[in-house]
PDB file of N, CA, C and O in Angstrom:
ATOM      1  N   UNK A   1    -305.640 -45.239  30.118  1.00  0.00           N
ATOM      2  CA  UNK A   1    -305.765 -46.078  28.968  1.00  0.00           C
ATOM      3  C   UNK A   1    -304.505 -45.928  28.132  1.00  0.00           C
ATOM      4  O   UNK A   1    -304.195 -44.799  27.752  1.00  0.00           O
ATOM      5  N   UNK A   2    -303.822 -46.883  27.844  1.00  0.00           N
ATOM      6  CA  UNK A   2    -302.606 -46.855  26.724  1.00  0.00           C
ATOM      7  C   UNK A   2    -302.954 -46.248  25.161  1.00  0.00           C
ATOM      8  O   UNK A   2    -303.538 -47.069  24.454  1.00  0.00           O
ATOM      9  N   UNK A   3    -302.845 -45.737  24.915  1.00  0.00           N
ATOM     10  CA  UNK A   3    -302.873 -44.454  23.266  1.00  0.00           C
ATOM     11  C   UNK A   3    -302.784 -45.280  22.268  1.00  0.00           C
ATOM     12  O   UNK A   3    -303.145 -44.917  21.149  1.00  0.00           O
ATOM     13  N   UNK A   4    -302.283 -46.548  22.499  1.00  0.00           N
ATOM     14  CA  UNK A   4    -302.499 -47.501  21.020  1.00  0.00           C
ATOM     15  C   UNK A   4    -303.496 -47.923  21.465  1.00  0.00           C
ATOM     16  O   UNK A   4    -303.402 -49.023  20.920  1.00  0.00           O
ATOM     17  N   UNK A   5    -304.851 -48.019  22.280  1.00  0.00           N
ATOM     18  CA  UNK A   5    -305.587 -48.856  21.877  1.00  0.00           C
ATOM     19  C   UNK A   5    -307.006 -47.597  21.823  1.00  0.00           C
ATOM     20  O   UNK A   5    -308.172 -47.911  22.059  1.00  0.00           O
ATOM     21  N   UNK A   6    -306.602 -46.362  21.507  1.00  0.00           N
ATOM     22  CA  UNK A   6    -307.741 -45.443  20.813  1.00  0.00           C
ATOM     23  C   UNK A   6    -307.610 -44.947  19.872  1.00  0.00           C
ATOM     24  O   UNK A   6    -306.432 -44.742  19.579  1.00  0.00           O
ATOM     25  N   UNK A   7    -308.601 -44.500  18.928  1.00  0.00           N
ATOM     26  CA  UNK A   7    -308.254 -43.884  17.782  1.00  0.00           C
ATOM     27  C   UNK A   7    -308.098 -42.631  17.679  1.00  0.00           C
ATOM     28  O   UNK A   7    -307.435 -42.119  16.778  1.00  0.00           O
ATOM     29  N   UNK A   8    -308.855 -41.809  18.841  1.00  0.00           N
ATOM     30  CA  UNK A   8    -308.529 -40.646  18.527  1.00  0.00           C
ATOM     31  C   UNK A   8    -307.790 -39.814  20.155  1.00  0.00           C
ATOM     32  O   UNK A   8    -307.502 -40.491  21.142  1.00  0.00           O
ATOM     33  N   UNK A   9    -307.638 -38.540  20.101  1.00  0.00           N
ATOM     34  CA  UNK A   9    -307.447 -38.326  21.872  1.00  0.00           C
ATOM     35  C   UNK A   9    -308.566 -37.947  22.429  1.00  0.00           C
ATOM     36  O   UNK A   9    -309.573 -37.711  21.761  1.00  0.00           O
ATOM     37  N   UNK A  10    -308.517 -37.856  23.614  1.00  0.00           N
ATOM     38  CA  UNK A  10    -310.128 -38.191  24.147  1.00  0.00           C
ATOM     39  C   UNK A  10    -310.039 -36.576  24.695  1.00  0.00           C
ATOM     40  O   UNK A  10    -308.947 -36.178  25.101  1.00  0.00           O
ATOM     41  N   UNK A  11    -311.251 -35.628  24.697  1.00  0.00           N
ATOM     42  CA  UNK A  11    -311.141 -34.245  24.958  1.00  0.00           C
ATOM     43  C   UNK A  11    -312.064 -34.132  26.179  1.00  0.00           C
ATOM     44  O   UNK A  11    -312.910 -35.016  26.311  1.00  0.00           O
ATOM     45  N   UNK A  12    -312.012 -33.322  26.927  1.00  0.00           N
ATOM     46  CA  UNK A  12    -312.942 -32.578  27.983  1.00  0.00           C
ATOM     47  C   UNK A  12    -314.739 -32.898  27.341  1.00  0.00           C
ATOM     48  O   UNK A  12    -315.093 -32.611  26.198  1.00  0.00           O
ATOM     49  N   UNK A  13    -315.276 -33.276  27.968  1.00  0.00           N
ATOM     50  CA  UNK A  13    -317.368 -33.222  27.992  1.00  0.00           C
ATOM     51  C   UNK A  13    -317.370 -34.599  27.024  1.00  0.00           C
ATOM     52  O   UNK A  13    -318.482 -35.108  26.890  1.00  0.00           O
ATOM     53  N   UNK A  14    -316.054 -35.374  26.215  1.00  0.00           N
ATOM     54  CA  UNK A  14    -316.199 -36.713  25.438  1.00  0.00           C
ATOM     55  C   UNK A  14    -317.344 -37.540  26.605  1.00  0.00           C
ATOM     56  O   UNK A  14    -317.086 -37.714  27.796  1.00  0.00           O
ATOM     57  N   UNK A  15    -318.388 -37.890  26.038  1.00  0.00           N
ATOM     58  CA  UNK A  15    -319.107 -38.926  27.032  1.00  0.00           C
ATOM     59  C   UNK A  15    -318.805 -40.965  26.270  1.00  0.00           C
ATOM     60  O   UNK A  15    -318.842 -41.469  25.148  1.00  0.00           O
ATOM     61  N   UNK A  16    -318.558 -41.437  27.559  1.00  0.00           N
ATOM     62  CA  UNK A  16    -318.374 -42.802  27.399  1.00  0.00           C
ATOM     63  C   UNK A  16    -319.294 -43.725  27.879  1.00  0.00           C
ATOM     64  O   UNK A  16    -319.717 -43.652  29.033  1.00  0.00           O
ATOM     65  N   UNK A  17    -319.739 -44.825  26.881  1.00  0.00           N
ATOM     66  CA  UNK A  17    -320.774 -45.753  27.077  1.00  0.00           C
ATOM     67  C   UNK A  17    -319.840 -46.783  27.253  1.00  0.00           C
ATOM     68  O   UNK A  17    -318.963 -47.187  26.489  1.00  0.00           O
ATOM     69  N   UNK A  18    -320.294 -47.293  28.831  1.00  0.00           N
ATOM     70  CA  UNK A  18    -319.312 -48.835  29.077  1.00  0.00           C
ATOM     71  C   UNK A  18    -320.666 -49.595  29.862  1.00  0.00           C
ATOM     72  O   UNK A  18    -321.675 -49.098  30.363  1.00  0.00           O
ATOM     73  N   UNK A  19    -320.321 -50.679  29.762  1.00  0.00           N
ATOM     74  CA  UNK A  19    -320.768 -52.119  30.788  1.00  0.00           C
ATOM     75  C   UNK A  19    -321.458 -51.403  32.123  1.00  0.00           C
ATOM     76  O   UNK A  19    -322.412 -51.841  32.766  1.00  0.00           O
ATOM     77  N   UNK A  20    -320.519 -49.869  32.420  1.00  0.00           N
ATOM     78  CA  UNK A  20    -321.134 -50.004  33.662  1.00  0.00           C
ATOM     79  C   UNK A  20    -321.726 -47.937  33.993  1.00  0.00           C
ATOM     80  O   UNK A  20    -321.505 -47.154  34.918  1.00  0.00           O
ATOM     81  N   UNK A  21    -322.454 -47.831  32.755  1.00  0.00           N
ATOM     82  CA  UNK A  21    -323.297 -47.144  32.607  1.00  0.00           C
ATOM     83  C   UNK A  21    -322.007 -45.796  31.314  1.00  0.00           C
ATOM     84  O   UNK A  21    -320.985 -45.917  30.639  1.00  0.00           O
ATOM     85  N   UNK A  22    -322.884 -44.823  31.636  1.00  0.00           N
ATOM     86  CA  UNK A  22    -322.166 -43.668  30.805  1.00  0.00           C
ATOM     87  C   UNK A  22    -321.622 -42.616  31.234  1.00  0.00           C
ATOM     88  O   UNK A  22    -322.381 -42.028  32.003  1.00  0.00           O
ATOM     89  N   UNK A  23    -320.664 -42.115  31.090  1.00  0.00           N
ATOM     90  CA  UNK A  23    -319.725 -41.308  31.979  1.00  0.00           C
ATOM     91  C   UNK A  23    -318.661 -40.263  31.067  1.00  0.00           C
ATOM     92  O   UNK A  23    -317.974 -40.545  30.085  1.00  0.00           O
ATOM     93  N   UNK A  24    -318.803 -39.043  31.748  1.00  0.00           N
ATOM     94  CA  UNK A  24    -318.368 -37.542  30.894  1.00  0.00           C
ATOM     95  C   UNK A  24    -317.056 -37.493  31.353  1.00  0.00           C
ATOM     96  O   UNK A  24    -316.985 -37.541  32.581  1.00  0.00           O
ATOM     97  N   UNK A  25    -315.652 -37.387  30.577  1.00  0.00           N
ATOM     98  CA  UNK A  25    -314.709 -36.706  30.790  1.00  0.00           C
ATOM     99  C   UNK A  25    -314.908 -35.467  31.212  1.00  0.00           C
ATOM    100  O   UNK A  25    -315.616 -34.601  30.699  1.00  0.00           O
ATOM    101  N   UNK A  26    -314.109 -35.404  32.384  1.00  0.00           N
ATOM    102  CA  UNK A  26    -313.618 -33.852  33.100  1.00  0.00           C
ATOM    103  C   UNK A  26    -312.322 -33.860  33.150  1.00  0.00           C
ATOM    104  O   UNK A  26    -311.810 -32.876  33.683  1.00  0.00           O
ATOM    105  N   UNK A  27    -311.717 -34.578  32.803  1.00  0.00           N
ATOM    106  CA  UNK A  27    -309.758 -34.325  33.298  1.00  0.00           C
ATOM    107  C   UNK A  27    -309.181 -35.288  32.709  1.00  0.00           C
ATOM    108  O   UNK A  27    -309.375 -36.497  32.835  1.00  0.00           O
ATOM    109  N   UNK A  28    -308.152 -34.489  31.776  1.00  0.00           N
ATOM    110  CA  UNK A  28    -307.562 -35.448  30.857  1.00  0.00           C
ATOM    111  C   UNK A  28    -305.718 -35.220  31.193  1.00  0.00           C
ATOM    112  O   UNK A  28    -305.238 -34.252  30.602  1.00  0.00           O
ATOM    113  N   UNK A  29    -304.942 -35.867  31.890  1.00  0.00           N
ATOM    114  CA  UNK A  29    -303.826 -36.148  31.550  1.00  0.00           C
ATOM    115  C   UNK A  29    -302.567 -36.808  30.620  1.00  0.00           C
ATOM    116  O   UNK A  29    -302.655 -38.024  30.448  1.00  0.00           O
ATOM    117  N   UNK A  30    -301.904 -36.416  30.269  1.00  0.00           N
ATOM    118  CA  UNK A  30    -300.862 -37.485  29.460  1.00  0.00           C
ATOM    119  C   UNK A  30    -299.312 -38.142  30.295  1.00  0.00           C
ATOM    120  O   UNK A  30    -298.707 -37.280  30.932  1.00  0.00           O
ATOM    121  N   UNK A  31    -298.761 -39.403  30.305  1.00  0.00           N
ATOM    122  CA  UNK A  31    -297.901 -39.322  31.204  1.00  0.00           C
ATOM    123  C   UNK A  31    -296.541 -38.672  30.181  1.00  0.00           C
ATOM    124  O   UNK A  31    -296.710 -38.745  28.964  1.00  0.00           O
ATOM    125  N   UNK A  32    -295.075 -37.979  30.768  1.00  0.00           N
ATOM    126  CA  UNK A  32    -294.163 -37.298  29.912  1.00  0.00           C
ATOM    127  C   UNK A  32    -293.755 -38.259  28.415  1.00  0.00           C
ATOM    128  O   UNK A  32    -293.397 -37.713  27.371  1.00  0.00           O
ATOM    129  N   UNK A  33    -293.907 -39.864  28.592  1.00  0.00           N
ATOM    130  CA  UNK A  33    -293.291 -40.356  27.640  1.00  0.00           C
ATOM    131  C   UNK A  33    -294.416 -40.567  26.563  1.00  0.00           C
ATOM    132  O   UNK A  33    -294.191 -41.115  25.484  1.00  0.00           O
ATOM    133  N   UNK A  34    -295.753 -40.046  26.976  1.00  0.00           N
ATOM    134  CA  UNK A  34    -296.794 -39.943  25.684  1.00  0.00           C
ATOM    135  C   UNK A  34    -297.288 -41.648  25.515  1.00  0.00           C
ATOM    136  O   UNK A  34    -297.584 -42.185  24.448  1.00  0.00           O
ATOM    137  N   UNK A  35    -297.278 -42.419  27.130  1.00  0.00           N
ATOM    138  CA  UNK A  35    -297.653 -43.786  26.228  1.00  0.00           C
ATOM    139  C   UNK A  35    -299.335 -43.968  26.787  1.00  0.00           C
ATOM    140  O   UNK A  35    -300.049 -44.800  26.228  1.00  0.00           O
ATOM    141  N   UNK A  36    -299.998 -42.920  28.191  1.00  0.00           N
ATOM    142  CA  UNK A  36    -300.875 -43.311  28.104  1.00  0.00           C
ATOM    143  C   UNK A  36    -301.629 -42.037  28.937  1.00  0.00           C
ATOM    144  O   UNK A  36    -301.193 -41.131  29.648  1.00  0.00           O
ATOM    145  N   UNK A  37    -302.925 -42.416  28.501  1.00  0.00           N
ATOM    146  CA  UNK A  37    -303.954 -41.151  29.077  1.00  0.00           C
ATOM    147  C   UNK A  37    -304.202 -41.212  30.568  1.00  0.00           C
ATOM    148  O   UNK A  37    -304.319 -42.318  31.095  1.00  0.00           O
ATOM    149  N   UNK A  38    -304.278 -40.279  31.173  1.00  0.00           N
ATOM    150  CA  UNK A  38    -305.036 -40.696  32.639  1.00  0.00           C
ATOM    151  C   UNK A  38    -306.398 -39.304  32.351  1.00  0.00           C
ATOM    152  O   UNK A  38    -306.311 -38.210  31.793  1.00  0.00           O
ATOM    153  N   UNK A  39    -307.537 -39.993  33.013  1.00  0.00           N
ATOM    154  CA  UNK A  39    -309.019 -39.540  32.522  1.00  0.00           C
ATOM    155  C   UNK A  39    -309.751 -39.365  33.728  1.00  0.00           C
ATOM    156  O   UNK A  39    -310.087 -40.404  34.296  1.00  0.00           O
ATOM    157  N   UNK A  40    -309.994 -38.545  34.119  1.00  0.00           N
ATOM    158  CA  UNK A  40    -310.974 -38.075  35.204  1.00  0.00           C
ATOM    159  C   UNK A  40    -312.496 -38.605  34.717  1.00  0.00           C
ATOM    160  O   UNK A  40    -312.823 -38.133  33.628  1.00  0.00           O
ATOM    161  N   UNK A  41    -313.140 -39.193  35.121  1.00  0.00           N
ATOM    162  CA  UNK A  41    -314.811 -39.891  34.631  1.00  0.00           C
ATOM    163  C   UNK A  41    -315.636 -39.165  35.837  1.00  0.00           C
ATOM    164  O   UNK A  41    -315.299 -39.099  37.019  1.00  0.00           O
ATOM    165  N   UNK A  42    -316.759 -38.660  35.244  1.00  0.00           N
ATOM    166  CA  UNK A  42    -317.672 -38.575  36.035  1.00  0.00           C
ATOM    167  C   UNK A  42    -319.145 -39.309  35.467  1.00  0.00           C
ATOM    168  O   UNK A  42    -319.471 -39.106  34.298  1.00  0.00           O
ATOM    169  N   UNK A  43    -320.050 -40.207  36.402  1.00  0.00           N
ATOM    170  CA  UNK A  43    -320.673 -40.455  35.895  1.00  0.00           C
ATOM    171  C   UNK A  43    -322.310 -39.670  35.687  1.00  0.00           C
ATOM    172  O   UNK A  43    -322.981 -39.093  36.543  1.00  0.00           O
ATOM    173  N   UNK A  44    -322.589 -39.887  34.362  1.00  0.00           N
ATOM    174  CA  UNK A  44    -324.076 -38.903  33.951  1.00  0.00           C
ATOM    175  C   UNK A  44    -325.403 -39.462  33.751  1.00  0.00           C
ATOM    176  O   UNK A  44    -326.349 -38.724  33.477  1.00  0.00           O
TER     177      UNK A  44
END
């Protein structure tokens, strides 16, 4: 996800409600130039 379009940074156990059910961060990356997250999802 690109970092301008969240408000906050997203942490380890954050759970997400989407379209296609709800799903727990386990793995959070940043790429070196800081423009976007990469997010490990598992779904719960």
């Amino acid at each position: 996800m690109l970092q301008n379009e969240v408000t906050k940074e997203p942490k380890i156990d954050d759970e997400w409600l989407t379209a296609l059910g709800s799903f727990r961060v386990i793995h959070i990356q940043q790429d070196p130039a800081s423009t976007i997250w990469k997010c490990q999802l598992r779904k719960v």
